[in-house]
C-alpha positions as CSV (number, residue, x, y, z in Angstrom):
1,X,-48.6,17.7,-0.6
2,X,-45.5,17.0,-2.9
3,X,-45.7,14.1,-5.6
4,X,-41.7,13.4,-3.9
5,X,-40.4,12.0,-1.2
6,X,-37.3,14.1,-1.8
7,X,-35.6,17.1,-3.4
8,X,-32.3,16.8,-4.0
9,X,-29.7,19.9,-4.5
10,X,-27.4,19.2,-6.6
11,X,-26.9,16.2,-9.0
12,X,-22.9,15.5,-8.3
13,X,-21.7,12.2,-7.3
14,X,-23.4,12.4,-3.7
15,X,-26.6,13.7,-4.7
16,X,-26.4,11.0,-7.5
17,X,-25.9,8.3,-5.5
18,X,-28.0,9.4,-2.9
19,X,-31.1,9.4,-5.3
20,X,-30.2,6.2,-6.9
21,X,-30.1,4.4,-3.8
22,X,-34.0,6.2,-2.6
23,X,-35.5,5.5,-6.2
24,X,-34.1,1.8,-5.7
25,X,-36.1,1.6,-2.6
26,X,-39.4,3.0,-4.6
27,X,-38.8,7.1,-3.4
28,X,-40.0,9.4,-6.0
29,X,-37.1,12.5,-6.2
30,X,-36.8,15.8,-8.0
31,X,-33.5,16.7,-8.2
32,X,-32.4,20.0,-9.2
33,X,-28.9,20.8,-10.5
34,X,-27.6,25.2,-10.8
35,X,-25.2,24.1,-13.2
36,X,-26.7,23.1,-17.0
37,X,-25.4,20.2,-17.2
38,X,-25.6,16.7,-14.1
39,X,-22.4,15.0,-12.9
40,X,-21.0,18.3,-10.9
41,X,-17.2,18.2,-11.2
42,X,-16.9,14.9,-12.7
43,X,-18.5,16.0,-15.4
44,X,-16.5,14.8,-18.7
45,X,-17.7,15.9,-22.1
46,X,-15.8,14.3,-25.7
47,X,-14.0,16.6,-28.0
48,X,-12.3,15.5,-30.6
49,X,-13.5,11.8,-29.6
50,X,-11.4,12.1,-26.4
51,X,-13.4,13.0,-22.9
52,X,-12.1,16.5,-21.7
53,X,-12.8,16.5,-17.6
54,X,-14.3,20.2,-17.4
55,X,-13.2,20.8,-13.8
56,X,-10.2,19.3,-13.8
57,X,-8.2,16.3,-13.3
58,X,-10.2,13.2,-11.7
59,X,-8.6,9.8,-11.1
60,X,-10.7,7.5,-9.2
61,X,-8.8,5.3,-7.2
62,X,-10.0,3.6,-3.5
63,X,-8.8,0.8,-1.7
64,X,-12.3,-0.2,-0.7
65,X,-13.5,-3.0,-2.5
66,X,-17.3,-2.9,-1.9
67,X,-16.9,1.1,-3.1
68,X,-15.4,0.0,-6.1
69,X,-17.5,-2.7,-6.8
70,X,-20.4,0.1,-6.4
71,X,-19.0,2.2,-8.8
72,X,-18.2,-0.4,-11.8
73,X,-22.0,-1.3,-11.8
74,X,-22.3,2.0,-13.9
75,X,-19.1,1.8,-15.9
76,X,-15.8,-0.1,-17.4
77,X,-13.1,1.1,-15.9
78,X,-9.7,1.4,-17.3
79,X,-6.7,0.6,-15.7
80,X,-5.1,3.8,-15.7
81,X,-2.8,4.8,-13.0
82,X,-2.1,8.4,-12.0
83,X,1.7,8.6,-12.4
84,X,2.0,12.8,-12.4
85,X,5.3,14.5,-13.6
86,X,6.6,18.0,-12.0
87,X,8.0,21.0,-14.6
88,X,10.1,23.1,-12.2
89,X,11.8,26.0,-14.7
90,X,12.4,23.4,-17.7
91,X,13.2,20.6,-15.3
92,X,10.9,17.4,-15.0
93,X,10.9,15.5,-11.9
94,X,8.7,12.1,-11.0
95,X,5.7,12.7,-8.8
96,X,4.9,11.1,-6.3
97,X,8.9,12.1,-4.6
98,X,10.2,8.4,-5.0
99,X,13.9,7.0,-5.9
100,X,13.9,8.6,-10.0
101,X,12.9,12.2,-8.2
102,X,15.6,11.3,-6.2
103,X,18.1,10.4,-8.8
104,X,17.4,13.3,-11.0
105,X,17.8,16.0,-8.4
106,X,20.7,14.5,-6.8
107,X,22.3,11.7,-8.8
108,X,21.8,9.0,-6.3
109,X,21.3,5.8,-7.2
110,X,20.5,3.7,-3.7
111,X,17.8,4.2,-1.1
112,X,20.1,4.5,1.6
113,X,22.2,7.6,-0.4
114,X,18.7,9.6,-1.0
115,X,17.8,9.1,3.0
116,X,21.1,10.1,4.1
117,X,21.0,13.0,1.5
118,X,17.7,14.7,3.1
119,X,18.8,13.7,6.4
120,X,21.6,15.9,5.7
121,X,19.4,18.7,4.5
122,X,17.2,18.4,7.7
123,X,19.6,18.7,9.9
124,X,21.2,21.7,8.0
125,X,17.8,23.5,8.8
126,X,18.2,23.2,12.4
127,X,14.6,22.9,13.4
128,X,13.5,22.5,16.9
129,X,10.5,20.6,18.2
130,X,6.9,20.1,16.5
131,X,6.8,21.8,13.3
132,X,5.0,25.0,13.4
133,X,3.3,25.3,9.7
134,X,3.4,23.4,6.4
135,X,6.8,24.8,5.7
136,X,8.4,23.1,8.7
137,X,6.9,20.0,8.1
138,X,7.7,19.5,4.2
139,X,11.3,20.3,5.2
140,X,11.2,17.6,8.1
141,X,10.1,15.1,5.7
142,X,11.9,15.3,2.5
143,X,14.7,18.3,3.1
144,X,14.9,21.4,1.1
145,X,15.7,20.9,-2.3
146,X,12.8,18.8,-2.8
147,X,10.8,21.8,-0.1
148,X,11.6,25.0,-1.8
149,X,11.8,23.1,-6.0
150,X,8.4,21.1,-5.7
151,X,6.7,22.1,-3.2
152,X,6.8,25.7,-1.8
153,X,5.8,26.8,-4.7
154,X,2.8,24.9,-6.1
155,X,1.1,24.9,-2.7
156,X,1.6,28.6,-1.9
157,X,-0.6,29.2,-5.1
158,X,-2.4,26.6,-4.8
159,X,-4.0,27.8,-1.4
160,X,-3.1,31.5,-2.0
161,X,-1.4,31.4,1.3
162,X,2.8,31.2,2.2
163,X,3.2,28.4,3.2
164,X,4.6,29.1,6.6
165,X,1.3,30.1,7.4
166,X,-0.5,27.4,6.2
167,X,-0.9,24.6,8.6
168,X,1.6,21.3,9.1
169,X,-1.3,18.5,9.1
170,X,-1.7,19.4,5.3
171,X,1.5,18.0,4.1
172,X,1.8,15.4,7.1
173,X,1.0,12.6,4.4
174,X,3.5,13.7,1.8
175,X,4.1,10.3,0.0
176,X,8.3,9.9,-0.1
177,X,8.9,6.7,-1.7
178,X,12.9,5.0,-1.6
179,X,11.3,2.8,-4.6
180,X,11.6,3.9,-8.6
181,X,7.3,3.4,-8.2
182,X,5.6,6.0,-10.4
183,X,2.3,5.5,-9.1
184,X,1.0,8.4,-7.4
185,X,-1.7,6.3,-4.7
186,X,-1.0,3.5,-2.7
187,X,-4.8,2.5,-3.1
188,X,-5.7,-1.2,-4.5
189,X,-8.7,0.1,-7.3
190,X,-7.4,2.7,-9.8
191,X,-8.8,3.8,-13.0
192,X,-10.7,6.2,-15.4
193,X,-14.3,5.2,-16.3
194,X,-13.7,4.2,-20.4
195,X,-16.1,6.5,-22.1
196,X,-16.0,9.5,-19.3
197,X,-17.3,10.1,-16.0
198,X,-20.8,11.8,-17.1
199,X,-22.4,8.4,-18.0
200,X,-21.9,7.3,-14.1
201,X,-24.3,10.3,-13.2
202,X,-26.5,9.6,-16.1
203,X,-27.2,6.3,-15.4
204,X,-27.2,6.5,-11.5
205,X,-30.1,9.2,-12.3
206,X,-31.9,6.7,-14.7
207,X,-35.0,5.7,-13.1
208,X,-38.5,6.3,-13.8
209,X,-38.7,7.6,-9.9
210,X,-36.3,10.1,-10.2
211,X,-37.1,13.8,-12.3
212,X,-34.0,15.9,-13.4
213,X,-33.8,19.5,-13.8
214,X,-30.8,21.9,-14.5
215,X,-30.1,25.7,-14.5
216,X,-32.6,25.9,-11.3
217,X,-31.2,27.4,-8.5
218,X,-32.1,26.2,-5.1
219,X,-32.0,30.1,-3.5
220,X,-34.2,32.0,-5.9
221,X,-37.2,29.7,-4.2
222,X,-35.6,28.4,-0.7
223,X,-38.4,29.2,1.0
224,X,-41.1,27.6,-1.1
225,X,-38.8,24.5,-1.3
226,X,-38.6,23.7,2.4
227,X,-42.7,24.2,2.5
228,X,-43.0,21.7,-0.2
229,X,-40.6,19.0,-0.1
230,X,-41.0,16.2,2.7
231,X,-37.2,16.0,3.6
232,X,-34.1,17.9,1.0
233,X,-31.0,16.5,0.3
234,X,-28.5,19.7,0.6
235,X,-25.1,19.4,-1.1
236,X,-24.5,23.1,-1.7
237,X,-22.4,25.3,0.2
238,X,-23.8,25.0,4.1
239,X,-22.8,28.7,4.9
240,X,-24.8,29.6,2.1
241,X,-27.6,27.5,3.1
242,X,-27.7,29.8,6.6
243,X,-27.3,32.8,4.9
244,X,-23.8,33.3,6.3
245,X,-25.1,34.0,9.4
246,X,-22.6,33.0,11.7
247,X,-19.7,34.6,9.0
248,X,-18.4,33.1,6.0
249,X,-16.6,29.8,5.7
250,X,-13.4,29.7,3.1
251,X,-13.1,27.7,0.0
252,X,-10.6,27.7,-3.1
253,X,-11.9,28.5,-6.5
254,X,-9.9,27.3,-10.1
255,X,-10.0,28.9,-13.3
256,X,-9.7,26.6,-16.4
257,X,-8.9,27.3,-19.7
258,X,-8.6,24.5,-22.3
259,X,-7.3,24.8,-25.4
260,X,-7.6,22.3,-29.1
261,X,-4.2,21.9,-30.1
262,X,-3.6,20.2,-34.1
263,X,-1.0,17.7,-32.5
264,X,-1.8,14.2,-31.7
265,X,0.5,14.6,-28.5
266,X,1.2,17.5,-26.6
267,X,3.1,16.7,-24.0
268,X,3.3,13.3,-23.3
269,X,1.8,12.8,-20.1
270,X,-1.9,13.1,-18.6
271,X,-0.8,16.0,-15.9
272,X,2.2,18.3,-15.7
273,X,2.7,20.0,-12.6
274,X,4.1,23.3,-12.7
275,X,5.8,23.8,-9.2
276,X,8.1,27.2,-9.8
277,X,6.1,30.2,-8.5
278,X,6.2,32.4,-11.2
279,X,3.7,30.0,-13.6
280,X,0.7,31.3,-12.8
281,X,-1.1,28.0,-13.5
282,X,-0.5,24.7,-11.4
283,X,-1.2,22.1,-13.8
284,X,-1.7,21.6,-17.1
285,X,-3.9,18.2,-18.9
286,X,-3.7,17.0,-21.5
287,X,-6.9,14.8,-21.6
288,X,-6.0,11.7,-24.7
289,X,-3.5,10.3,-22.0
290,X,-6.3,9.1,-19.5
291,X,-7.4,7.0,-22.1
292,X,-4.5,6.2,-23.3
293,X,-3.8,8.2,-26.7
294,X,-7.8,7.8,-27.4
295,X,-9.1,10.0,-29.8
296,X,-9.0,11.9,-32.9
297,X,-5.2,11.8,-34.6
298,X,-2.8,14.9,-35.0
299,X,-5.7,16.7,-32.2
300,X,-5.3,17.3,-28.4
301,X,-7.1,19.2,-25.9
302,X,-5.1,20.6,-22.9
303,X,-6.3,22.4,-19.8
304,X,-4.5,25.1,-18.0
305,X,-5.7,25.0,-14.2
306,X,-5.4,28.2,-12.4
307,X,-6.3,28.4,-8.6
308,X,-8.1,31.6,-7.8
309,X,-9.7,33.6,-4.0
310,X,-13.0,32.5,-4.0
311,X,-15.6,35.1,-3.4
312,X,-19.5,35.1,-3.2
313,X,-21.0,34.1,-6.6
314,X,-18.1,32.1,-7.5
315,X,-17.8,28.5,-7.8
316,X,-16.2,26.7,-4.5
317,X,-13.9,23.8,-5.5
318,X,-12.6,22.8,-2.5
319,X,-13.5,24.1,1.4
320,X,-9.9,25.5,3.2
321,X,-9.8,22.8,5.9
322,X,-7.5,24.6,9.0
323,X,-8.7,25.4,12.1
324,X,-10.6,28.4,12.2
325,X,-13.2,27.0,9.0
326,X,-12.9,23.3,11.2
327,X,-14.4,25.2,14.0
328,X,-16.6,27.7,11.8
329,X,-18.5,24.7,10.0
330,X,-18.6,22.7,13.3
331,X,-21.0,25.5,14.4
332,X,-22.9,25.1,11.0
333,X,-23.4,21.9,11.9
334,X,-25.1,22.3,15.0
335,X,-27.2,25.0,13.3
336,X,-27.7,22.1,10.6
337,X,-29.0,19.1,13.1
338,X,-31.8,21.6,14.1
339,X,-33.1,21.1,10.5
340,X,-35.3,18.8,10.9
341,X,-36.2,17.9,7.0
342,X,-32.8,18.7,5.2
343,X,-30.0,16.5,5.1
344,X,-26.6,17.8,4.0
345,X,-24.2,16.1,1.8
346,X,-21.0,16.1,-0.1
347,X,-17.4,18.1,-0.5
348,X,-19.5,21.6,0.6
349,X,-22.4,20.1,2.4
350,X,-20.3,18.5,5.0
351,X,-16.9,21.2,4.7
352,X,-14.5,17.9,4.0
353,X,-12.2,17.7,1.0
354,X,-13.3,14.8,-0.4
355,X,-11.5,12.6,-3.0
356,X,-14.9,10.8,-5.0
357,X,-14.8,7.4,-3.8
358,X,-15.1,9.3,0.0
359,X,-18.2,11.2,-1.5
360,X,-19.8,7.9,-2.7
361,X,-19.1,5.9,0.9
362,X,-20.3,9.2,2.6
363,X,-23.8,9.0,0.4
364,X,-24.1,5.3,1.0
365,X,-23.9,6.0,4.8
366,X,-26.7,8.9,4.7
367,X,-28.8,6.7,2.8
368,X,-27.9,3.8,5.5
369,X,-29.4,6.5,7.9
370,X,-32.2,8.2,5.9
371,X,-33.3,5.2,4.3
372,X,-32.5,1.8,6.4
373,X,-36.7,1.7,7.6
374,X,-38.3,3.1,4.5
């Protein structure tokens, strides 16, 4: 018989808070982690004195208070607030599309001349009925000039698709603001853990009951796994977990490639998206800025973030929610409920792109489940 209660796969935020939570309740888990380092894609490291996010650009930010009360037991937050700026061929424009986008593309000044303006474009498309794809539905929203200069662009290689084949519900949300209101979310809690996200991981996974192991990977002993442990904690890809059986679901992969630089400010913002087609990159960080110009003077670290197809043995950063994967995983699933001692969990485990305070509420509510008699 195993010494734990539970194995957990992976030691990102949900298999984090997942093992907390059991260890808290006097569970004994093993968790084991691919990757050679704990945190997943939070995971921040300091360079220079200023903490580089390795996977890319995370701003926590949640309008649930008992989440974010959760999450400042493990660290100070700052009160940073994600106020992104668009580079479209030498051209800076305000993210999200509020009243100074507005005034910079068109030279309006009022709320009522920027609505009338894309009203105007909207109606010079002439489109008829529900729109079709994501192309239609950017247009309906916001026109396009705003469509085909900060859009069309960024998303079609951000999801390696046109974007009139990509579906309307992904852009259904676009934030179009008639204020001059920088601030990217309309959430309540904002901010960037002072000090980086790793330590959130690290002292989530701080108990006596809990042993931590990296560079193991679950599938070179699956089998001996599922004999051993009482009940697993999944948070891996769950096509993978089935061997594909049933056909492959997709995800998006990134490439990122960071760079010191011997300035003490490269570009004066946190994140600069690059919206124009022809940059190959979406995004580029520049790290100091979450933390407000924290770190070592006259040096920088920036990160060039390249999307990329995602193949087997590549890293999935994101599943490719339309409706042929929705109704792929949803047969996962069933295959899933039929296993009796493994839970799944997180952005992969459950197919859903989740931003990380809906990773820590999803965790809380498995452990709700799993735990609420034990």
């Amino acid at each position: 018989m195993s010494k734990y209660d539970y194995l957990v796969v992976g030691a990102g935020l949900f298999g984090a808070v997942f093992s907390h939570e059991a260890a808290l309740r006097g569970k004994r888990v093993k968790v084991i982690e691919k990757r050679d380092h704990i945190a997943g894609n939070i995971y921040t490291k300091e360079i220079d004195g200023i903490q580089v996010h390795q996977y890319g650009a995370h701003i926590f930010h949640t309008s649930d208070k008992q989440i974010w009360n959760y999450v400042n037991q493990f660290a100070e937050f700052n009160r940073y607030t994600n106020s992104p700026v668009a580079n479209y061929h030498g051209h800076m424009y305000n993210l999200p599309f509020n009243m100074n986008t507005f005034s910079e593309l068109w030279g309006v000044r009022t709320p009522d001349e920027a609505k009338a303006k894309i009203q105007e474009q909207k109606e010079a498309a002439q489109l008829s009925g529900e729109p079709k794809n994501l192309e239609e539905q950017a247009i309906s929203l916001i026109g396009t000039d705003i469509y085909h200069k900060l859009i069309k662009g960024y998303t079609e290689k951000q999801w390696g698709q046109k974007a009139t084949d990509l579906p309307a519900f992904i852009i259904r949300r676009l934030p179009v603001r008639y204020t001059y209101d920088n601030n990217y979310f309309n959430d309540t809690y904002q901010g960037i853990p002072i000090g980086g996200y790793t330590q959130i991981v690290e002292k989530m996974l701080a108990h006596p009951e809990i042993d931590v192991e990296t560079g193991v990977d679950f599938f070179a002993h699956k089998d001996e796994y599922l004999k051993e442990y009482p009940k697993i904690i999944f948070t891996g890809m769950i096509d993978q977990y089935f061997n594909y059986q049933l056909g492959e679901l997709e995800y998006r992969s990134l490439r990122f490639e960071s760079e010191e630089r011997d300035v003490d400010n490269y570009q004066g913002n946190a994140v600069i998206n690059y919206t124009d087609a022809e940059t190959p990159y979406t995004r580029v960080i520049e790290h100091k800025h979450f933390e407000f110009g924290k770190g070592d003077k006259n040096k920088t670290i920036i990160t060039k973030e390249y999307p990329a197809d995602w193949k087997r043995g590549d890293e999935p950063y994101y599943p490719v929610n339309n409706a042929r994967n929705n109704a792929l995983y949803k047969q996962y699933a069933q295959l899933a409920n039929n296993e009796g001692n493994v839970i799944f969990g997180g952005r992969l485990g459950q197919y859903r792109y989740y931003d990380m305070h809906q990773v820590i509420h999803a965790a809380l509510v498995t452990c709700k489940q799993e735990l609420k008699s034990k």
